[in-house]
C-alpha positions in Angstrom: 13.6 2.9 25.8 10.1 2.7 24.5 10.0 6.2 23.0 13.4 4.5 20.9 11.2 1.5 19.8 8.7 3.7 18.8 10.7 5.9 16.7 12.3 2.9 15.2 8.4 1.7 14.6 7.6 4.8 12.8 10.8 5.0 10.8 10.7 1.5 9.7 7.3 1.8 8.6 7.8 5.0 6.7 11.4 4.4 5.7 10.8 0.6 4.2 7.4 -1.3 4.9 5.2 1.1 3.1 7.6 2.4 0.6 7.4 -1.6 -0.8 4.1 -2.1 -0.8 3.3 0.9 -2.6 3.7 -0.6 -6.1 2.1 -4.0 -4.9 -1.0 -1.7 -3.6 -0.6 0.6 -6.6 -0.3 3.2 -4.7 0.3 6.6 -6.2 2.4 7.8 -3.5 6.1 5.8 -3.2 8.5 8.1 -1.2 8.9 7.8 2.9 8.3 11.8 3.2 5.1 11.5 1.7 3.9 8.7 3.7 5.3 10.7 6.8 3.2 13.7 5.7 -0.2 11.7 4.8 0.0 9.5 8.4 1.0 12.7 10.5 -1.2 14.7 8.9 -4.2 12.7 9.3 -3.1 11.9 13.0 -3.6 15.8 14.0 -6.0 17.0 11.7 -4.2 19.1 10.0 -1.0 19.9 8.3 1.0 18.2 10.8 3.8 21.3 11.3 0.9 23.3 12.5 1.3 21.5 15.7 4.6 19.7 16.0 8.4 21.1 15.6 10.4 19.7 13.3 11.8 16.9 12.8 8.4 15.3 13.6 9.2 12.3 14.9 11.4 13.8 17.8 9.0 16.2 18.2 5.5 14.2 18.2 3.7 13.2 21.5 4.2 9.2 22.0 0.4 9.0 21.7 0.1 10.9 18.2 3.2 9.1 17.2 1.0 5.6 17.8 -1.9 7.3 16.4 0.0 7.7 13.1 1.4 4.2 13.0 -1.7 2.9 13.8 -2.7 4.7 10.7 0.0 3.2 8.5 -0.4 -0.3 9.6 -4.3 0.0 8.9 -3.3 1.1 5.2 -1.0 -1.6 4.5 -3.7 -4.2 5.8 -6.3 -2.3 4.1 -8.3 -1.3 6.4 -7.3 2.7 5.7 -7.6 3.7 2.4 -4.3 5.7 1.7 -5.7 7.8 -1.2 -8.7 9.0 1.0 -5.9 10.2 3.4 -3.8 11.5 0.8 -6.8 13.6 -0.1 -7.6 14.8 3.0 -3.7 15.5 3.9 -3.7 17.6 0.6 -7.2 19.4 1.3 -5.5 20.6 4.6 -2.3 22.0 2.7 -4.8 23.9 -0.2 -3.8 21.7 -3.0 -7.1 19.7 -3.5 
């Protein structure tokens, strides 16, 4: 049951709560597969398929699952900057 509220954490943070604050925040990034890849990413270090199967969420350890909403949550409060973990998600995948 808690690895279910967790998912439904993670969706309905990537899926709807960041997606509308992005033109509040003026973010540059708007769509719930690019949050997905910036949070994972920056929760492993890395491009986040280096280390988790796909689909991610099903996939992802309940701890680096928390680690990436943790992440989200932190960015909507602005206490993570999104665009520095934008940048570094990028840098990891060689397009920065």
């Amino acid at each position: 049951m808690e690895r279910q509220l967790l998912v439904e954490e993670w969706l309905q943070l990537t899926r709807e709560a960041m997606p509308s604050a992005a033109r509040r925040k003026r973010w540059s990034v708007r769509f719930d597969h690019c949050f997905q890849r910036i949070l994972l990413d920056n929760a492993v270090g890395g491009r986040w398929y280096d280390h988790i199967a796909r689909p991610a969420y099903r996939n992802a350890s309940d701890d680096l699952l928390r680690e990436a909403i943790r992440l989200g949550k932190a960015a909507l409060m602005g206490k993570e900057d999104l665009a520095d973990l934008n940048r570094k998600s990028l840098e990891w995948r060689g397009q920065r």
